[in-house]
Predicted model as a PDB file, atoms N, CA, C, CB and O in Angstrom, pLDDT in the B-factor column:
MODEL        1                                                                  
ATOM      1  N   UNK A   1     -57.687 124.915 232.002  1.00 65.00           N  
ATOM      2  CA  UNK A   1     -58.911 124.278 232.460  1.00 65.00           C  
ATOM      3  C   UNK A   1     -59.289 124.841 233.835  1.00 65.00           C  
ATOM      4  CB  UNK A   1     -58.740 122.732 232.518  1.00 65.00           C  
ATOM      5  O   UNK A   1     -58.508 125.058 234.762  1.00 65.00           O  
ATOM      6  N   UNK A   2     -60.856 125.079 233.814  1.00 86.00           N  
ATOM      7  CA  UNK A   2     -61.102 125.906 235.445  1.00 86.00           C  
ATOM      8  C   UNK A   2     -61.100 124.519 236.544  1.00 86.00           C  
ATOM      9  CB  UNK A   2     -63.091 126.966 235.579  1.00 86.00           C  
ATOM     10  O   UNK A   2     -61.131 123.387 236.062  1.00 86.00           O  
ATOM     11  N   UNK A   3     -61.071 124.677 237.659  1.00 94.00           N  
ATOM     12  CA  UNK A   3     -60.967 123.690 238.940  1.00 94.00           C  
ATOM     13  C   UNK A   3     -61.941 123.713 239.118  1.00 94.00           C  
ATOM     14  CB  UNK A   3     -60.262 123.854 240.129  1.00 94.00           C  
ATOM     15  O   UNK A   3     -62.590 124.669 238.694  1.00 94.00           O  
ATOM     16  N   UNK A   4     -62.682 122.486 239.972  1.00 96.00           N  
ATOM     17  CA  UNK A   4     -63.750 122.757 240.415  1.00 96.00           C  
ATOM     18  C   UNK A   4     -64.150 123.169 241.837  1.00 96.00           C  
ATOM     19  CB  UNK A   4     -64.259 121.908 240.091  1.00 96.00           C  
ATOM     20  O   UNK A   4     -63.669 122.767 242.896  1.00 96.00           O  
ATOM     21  N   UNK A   5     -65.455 124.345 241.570  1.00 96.00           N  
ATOM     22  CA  UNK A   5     -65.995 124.974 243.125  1.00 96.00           C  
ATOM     23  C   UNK A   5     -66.526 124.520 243.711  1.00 96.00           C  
ATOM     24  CB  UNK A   5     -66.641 125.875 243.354  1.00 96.00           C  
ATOM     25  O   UNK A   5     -67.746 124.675 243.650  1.00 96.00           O  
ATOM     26  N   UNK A   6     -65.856 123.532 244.806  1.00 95.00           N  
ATOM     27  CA  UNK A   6     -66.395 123.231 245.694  1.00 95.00           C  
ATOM     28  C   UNK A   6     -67.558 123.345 246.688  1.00 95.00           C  
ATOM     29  CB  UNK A   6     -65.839 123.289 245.902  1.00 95.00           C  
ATOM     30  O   UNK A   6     -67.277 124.333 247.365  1.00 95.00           O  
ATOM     31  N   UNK A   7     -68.949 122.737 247.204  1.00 93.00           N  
ATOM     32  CA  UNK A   7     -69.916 123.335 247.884  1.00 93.00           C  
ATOM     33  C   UNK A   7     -70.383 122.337 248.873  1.00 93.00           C  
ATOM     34  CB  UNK A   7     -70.952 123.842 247.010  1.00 93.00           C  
ATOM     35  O   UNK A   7     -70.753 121.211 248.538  1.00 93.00           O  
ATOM     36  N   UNK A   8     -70.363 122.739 250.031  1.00 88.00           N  
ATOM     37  CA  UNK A   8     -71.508 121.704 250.568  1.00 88.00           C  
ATOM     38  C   UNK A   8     -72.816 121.661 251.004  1.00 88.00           C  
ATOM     39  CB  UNK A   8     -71.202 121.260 251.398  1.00 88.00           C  
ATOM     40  O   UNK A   8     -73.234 122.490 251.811  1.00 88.00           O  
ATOM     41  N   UNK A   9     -73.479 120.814 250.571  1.00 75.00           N  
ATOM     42  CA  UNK A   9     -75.254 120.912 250.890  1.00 75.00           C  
ATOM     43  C   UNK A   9     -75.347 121.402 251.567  1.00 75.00           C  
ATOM     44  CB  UNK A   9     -76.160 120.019 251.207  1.00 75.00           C  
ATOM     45  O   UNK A   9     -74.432 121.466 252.388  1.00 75.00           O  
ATOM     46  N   UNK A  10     -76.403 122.044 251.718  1.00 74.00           N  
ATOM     47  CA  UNK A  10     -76.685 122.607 252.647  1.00 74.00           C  
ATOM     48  C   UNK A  10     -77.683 121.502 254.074  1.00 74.00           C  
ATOM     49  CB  UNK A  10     -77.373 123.829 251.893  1.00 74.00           C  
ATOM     50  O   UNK A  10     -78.023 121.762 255.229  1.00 74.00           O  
ATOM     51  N   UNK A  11     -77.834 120.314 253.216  1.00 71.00           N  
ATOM     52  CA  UNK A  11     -78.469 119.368 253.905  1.00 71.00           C  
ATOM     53  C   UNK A  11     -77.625 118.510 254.689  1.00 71.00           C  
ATOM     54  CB  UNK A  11     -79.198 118.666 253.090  1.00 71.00           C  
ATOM     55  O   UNK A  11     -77.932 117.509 255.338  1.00 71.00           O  
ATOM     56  N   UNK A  12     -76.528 119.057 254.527  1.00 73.00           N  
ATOM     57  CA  UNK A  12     -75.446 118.074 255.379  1.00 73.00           C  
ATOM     58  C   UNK A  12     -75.192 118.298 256.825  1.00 73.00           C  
ATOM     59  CB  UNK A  12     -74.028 118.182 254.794  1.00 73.00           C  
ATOM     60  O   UNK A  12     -75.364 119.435 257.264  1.00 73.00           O  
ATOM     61  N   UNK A  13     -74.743 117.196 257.739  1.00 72.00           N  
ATOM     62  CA  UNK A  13     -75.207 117.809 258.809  1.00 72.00           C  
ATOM     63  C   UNK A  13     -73.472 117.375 260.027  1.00 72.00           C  
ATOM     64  CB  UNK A  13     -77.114 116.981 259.261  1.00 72.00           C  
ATOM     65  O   UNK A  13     -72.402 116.807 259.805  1.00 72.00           O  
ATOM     66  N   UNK A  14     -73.869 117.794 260.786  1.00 73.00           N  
ATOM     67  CA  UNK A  14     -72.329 117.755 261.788  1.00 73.00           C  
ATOM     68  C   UNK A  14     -71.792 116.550 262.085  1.00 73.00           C  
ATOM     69  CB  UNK A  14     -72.442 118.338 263.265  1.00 73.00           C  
ATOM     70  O   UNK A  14     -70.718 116.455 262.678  1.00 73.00           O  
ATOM     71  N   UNK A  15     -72.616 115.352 261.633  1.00 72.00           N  
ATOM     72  CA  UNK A  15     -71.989 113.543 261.740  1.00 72.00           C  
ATOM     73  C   UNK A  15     -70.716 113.795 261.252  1.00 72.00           C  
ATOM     74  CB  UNK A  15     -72.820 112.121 260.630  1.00 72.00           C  
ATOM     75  O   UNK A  15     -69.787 113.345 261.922  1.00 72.00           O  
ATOM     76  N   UNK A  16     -70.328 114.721 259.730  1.00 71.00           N  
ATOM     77  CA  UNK A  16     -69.790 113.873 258.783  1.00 71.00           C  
ATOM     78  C   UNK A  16     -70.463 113.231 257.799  1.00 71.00           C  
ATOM     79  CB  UNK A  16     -69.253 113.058 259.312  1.00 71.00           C  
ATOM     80  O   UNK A  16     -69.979 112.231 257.269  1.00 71.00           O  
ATOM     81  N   UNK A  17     -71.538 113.681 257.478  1.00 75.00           N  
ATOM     82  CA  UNK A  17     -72.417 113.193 256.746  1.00 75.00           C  
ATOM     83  C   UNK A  17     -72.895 114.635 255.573  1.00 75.00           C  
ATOM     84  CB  UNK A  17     -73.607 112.533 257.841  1.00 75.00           C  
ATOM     85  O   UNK A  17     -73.893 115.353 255.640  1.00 75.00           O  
ATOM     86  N   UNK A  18     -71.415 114.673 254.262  1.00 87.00           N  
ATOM     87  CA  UNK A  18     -71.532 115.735 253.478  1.00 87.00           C  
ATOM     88  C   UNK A  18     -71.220 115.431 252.486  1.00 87.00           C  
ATOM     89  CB  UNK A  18     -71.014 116.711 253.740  1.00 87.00           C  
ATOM     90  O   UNK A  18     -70.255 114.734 252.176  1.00 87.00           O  
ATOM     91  N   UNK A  19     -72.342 116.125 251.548  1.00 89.00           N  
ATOM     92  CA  UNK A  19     -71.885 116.007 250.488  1.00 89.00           C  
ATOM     93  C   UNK A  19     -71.526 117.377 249.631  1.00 89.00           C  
ATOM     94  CB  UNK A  19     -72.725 115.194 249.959  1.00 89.00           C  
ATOM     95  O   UNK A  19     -72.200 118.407 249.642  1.00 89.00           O  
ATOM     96  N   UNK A  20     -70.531 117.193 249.022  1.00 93.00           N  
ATOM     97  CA  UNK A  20     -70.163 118.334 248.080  1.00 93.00           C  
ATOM     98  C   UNK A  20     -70.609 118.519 246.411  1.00 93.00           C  
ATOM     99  CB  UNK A  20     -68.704 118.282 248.112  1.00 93.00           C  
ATOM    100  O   UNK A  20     -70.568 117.547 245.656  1.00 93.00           O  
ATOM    101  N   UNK A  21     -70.844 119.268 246.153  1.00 95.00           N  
ATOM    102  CA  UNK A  21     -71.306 119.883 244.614  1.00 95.00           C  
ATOM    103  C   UNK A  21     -70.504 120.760 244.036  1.00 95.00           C  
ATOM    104  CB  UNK A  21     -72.580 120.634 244.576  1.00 95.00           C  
ATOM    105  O   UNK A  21     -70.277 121.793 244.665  1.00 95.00           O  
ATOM    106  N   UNK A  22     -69.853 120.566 242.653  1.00 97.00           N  
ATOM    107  CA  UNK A  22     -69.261 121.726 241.584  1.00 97.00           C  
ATOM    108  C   UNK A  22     -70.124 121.557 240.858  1.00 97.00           C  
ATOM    109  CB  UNK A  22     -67.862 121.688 240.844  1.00 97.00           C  
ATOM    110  O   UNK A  22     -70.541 120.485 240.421  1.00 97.00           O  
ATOM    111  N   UNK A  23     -70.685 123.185 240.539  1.00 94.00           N  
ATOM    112  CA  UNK A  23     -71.442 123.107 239.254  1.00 94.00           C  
ATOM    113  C   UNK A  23     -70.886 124.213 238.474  1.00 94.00           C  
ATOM    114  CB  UNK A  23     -73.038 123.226 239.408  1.00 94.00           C  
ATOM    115  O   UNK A  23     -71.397 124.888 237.581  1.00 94.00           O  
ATOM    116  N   UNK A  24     -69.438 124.258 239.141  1.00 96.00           N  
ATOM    117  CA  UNK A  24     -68.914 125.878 237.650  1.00 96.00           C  
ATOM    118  C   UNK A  24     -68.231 125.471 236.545  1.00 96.00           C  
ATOM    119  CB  UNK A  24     -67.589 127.275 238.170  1.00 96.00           C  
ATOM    120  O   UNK A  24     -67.506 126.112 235.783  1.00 96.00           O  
ATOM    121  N   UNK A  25     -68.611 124.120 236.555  1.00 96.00           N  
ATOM    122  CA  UNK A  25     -67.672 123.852 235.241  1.00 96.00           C  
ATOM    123  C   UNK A  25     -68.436 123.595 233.966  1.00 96.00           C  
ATOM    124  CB  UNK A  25     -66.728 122.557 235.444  1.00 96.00           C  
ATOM    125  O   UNK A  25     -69.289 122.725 234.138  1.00 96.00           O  
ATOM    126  N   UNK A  26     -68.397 124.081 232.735  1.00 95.00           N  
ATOM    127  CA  UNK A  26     -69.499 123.793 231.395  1.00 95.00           C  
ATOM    128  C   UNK A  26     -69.725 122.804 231.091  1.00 95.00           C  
ATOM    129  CB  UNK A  26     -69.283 124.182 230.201  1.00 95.00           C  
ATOM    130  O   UNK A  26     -68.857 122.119 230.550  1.00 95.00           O  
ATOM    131  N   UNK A  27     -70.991 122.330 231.319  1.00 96.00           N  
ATOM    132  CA  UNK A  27     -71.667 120.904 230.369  1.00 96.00           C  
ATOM    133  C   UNK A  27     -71.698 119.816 231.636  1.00 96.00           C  
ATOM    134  CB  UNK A  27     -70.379 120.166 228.741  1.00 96.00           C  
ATOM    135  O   UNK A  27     -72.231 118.723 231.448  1.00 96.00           O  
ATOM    136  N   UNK A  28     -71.143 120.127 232.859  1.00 97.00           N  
ATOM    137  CA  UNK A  28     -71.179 118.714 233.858  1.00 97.00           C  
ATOM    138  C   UNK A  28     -71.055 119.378 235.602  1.00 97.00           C  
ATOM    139  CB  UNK A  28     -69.444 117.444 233.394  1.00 97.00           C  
ATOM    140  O   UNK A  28     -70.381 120.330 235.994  1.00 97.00           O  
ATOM    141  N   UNK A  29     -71.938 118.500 236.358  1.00 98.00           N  
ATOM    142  CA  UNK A  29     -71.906 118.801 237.793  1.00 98.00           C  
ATOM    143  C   UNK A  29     -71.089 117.729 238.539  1.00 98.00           C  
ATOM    144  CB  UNK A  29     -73.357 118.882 238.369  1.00 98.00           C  
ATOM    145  O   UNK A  29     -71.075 116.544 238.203  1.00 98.00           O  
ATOM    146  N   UNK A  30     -70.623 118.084 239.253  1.00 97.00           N  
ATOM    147  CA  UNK A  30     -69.881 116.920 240.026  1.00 97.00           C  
ATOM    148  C   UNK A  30     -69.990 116.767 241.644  1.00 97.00           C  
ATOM    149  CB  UNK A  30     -68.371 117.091 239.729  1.00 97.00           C  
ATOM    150  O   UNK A  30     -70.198 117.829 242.231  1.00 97.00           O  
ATOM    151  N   UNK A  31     -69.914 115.960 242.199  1.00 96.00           N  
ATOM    152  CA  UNK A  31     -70.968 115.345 243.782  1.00 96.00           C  
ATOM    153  C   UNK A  31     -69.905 114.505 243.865  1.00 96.00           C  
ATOM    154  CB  UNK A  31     -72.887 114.418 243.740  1.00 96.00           C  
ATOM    155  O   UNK A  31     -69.657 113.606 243.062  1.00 96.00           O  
ATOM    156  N   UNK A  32     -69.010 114.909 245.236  1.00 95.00           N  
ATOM    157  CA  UNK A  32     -68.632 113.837 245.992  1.00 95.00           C  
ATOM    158  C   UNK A  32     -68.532 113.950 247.513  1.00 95.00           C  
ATOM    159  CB  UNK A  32     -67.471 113.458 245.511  1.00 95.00           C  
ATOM    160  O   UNK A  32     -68.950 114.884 248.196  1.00 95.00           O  
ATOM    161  N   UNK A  33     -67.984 112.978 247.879  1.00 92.00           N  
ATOM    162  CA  UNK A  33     -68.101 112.770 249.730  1.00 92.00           C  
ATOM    163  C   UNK A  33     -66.740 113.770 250.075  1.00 92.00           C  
ATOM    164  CB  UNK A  33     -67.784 110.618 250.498  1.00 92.00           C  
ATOM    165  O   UNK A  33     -65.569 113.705 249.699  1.00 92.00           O  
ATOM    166  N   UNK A  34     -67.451 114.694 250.946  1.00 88.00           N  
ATOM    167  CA  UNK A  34     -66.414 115.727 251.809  1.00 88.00           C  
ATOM    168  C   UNK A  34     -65.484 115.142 252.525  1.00 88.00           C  
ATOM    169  CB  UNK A  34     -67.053 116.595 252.826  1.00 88.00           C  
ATOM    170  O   UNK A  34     -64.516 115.787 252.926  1.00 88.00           O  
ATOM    171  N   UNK A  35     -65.654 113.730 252.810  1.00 88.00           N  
ATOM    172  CA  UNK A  35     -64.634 113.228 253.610  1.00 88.00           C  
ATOM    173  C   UNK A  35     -63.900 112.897 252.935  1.00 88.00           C  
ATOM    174  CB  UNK A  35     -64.803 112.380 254.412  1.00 88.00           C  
ATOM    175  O   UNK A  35     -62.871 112.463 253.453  1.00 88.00           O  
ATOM    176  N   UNK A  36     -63.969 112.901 251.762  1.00 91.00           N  
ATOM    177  CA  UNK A  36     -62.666 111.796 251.044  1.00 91.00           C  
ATOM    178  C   UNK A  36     -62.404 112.353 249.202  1.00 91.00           C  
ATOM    179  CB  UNK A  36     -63.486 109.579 251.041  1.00 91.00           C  
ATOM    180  O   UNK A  36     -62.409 111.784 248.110  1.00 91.00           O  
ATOM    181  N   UNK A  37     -62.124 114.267 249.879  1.00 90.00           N  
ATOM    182  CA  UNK A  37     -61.978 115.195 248.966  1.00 90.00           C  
ATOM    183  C   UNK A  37     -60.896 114.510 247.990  1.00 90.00           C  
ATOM    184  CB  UNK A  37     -61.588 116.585 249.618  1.00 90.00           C  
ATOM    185  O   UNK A  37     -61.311 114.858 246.885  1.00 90.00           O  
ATOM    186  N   UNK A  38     -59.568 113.614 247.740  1.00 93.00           N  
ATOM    187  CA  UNK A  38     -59.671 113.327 246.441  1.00 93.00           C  
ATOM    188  C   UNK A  38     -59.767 112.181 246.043  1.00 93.00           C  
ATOM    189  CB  UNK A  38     -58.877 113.734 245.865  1.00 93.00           C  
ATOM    190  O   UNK A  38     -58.889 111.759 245.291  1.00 93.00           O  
ATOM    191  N   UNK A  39     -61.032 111.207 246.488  1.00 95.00           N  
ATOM    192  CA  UNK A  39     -61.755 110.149 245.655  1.00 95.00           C  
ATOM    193  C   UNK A  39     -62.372 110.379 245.141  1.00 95.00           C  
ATOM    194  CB  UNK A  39     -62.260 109.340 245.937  1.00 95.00           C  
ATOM    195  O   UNK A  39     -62.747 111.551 245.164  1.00 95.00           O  
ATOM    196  N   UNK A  40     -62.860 109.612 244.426  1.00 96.00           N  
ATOM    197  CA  UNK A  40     -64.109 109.754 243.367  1.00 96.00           C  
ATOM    198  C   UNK A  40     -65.381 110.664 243.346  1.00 96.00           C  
ATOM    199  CB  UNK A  40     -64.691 108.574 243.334  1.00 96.00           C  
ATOM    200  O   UNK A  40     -66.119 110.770 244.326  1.00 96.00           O  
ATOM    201  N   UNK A  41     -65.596 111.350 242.096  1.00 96.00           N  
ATOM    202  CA  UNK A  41     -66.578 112.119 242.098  1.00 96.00           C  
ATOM    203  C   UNK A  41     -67.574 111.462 241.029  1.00 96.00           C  
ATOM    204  CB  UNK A  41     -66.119 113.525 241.855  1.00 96.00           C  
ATOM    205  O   UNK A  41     -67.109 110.589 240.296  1.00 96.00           O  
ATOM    206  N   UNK A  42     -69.078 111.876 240.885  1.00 97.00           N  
ATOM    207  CA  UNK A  42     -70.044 111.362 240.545  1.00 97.00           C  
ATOM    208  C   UNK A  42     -69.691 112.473 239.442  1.00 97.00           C  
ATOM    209  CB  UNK A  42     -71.334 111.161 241.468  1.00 97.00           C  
ATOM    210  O   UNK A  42     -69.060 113.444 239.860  1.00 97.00           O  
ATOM    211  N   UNK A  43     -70.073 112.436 237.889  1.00 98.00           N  
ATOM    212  CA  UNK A  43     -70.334 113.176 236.981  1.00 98.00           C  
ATOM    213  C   UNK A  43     -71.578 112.810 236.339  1.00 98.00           C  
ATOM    214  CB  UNK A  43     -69.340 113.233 236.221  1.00 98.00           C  
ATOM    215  O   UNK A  43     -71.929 111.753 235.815  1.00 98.00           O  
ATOM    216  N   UNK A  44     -72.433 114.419 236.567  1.00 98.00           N  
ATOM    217  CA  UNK A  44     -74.113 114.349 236.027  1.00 98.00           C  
ATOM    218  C   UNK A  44     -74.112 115.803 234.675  1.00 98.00           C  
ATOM    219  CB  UNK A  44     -75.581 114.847 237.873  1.00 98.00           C  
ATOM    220  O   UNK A  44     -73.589 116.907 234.823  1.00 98.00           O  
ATOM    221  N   UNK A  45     -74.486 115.553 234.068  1.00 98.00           N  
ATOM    222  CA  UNK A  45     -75.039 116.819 232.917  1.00 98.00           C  
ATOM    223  C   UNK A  45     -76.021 117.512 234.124  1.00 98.00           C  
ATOM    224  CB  UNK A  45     -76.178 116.116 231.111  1.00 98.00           C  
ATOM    225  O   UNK A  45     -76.576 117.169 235.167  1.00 98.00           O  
ATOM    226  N   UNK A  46     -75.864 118.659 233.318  1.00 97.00           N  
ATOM    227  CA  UNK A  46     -76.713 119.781 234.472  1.00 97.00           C  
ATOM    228  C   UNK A  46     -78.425 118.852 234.116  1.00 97.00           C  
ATOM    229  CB  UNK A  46     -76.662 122.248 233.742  1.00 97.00           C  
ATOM    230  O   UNK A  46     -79.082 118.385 235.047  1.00 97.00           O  
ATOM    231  N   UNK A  47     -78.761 118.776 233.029  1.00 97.00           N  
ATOM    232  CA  UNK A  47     -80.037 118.177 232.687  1.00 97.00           C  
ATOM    233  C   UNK A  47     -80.143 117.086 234.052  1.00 97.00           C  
ATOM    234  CB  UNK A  47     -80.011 117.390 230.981  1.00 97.00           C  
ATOM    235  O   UNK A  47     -80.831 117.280 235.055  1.00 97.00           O  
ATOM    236  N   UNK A  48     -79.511 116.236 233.857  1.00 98.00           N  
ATOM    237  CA  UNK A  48     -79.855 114.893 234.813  1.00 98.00           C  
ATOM    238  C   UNK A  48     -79.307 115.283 236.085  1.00 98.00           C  
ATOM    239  CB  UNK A  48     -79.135 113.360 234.318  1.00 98.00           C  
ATOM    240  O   UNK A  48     -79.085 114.262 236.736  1.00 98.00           O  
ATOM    241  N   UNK A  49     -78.943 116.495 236.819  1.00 96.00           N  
ATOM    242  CA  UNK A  49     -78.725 116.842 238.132  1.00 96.00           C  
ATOM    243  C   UNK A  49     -79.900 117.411 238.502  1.00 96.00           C  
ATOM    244  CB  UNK A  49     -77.605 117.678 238.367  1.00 96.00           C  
ATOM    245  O   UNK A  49     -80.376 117.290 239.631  1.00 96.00           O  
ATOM    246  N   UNK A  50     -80.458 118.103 237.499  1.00 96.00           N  
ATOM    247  CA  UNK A  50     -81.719 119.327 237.973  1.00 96.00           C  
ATOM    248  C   UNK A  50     -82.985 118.182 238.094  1.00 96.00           C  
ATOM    249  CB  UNK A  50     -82.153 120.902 236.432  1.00 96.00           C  
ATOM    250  O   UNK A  50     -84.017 118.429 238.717  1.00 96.00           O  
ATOM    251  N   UNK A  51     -82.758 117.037 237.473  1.00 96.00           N  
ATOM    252  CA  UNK A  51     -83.827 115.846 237.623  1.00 96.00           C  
ATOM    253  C   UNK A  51     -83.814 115.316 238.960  1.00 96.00           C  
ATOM    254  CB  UNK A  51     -83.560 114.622 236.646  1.00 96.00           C  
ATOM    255  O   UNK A  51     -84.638 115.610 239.826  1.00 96.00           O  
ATOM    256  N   UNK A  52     -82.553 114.284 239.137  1.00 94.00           N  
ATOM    257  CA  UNK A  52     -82.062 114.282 239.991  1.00 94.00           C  
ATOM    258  C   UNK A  52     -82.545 114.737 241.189  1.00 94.00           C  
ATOM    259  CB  UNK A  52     -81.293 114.617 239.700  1.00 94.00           C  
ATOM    260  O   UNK A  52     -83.257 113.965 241.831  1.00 94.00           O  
ATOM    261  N   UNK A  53     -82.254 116.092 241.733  1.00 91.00           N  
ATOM    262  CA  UNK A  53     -82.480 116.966 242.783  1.00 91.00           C  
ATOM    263  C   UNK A  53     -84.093 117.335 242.426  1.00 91.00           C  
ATOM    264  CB  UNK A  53     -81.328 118.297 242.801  1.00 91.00           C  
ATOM    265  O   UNK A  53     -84.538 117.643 243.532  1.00 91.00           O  
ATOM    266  N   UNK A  54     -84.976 117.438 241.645  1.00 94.00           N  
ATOM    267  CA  UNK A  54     -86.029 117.408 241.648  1.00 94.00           C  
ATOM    268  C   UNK A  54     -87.105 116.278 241.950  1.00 94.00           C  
ATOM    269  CB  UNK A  54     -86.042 117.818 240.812  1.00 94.00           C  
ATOM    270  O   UNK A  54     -88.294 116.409 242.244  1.00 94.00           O  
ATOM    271  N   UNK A  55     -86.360 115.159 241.796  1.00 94.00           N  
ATOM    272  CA  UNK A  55     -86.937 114.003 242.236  1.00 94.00           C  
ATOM    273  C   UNK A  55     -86.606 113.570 243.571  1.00 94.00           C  
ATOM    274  CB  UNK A  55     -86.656 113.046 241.396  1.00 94.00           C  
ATOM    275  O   UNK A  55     -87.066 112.650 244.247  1.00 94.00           O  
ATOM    276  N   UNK A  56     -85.660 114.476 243.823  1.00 86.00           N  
ATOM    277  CA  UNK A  56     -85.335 113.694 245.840  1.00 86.00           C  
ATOM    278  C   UNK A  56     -86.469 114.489 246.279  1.00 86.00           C  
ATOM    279  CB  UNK A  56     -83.403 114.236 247.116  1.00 86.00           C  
ATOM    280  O   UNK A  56     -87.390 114.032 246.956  1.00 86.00           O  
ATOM    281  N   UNK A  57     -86.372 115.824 245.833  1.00 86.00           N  
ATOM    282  CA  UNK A  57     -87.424 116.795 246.836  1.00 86.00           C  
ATOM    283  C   UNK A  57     -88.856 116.371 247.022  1.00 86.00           C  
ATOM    284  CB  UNK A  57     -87.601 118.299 246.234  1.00 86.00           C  
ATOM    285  O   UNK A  57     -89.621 116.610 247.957  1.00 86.00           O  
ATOM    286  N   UNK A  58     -89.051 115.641 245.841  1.00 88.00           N  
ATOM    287  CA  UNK A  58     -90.326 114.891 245.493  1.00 88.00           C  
ATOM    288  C   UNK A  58     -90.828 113.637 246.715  1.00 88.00           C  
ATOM    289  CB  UNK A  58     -89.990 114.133 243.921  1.00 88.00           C  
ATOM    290  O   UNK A  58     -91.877 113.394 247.313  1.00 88.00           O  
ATOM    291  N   UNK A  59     -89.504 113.067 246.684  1.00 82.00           N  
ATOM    292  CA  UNK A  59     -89.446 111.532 247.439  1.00 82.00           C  
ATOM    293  C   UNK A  59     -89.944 112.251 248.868  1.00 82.00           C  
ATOM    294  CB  UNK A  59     -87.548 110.540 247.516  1.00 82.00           C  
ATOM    295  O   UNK A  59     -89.763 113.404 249.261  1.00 82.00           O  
ATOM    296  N   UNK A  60     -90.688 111.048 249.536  1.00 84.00           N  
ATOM    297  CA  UNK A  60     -91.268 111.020 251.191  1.00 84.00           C  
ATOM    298  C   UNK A  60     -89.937 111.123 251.527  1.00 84.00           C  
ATOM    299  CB  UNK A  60     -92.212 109.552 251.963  1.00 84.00           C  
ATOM    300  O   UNK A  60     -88.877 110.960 250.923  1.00 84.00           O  
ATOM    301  N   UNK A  61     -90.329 111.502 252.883  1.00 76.00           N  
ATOM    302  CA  UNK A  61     -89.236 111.267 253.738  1.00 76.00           C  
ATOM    303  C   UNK A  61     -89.239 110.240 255.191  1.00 76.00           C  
ATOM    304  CB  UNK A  61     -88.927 112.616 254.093  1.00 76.00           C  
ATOM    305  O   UNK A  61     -89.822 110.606 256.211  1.00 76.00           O  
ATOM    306  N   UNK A  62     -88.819 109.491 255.138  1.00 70.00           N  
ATOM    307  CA  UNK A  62     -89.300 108.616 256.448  1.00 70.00           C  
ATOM    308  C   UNK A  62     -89.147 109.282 257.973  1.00 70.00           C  
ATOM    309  CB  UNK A  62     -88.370 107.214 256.477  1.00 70.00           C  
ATOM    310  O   UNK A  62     -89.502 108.644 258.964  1.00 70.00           O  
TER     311      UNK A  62                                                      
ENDMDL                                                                          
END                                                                             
């Protein structure tokens, strides 16, 4: 089984405020908090990530 490649946003910023992305693994993306590399990760189908991330870019920003 491949591991997953680790990434961080590029929107993340020097607080501590990161989030990480694997997307090399087939059929699923995975998103979790850089601080707390082995808790829980979010699992999205590439379909509902590319939504997802298309709908934040969408959202205002305050």
């Amino acid at each position: 089984m491949r591991q997953p490649q680790w990434y961080k946003s590029s929107r993340s910023d020097n607080a501590g405020n990161c989030v990480e992305v694997a997307g090399n693994l087939p059929g699923v993306v995975l998103v979790r908090d850089s601080k707390d590399p082995s808790g829980p990760a979010l699992t999205f189908t590439p379909e509902a990530w590319r939504s997802l991330v298309t709908h934040l870019h969408r959202a205002p920003v305050d």
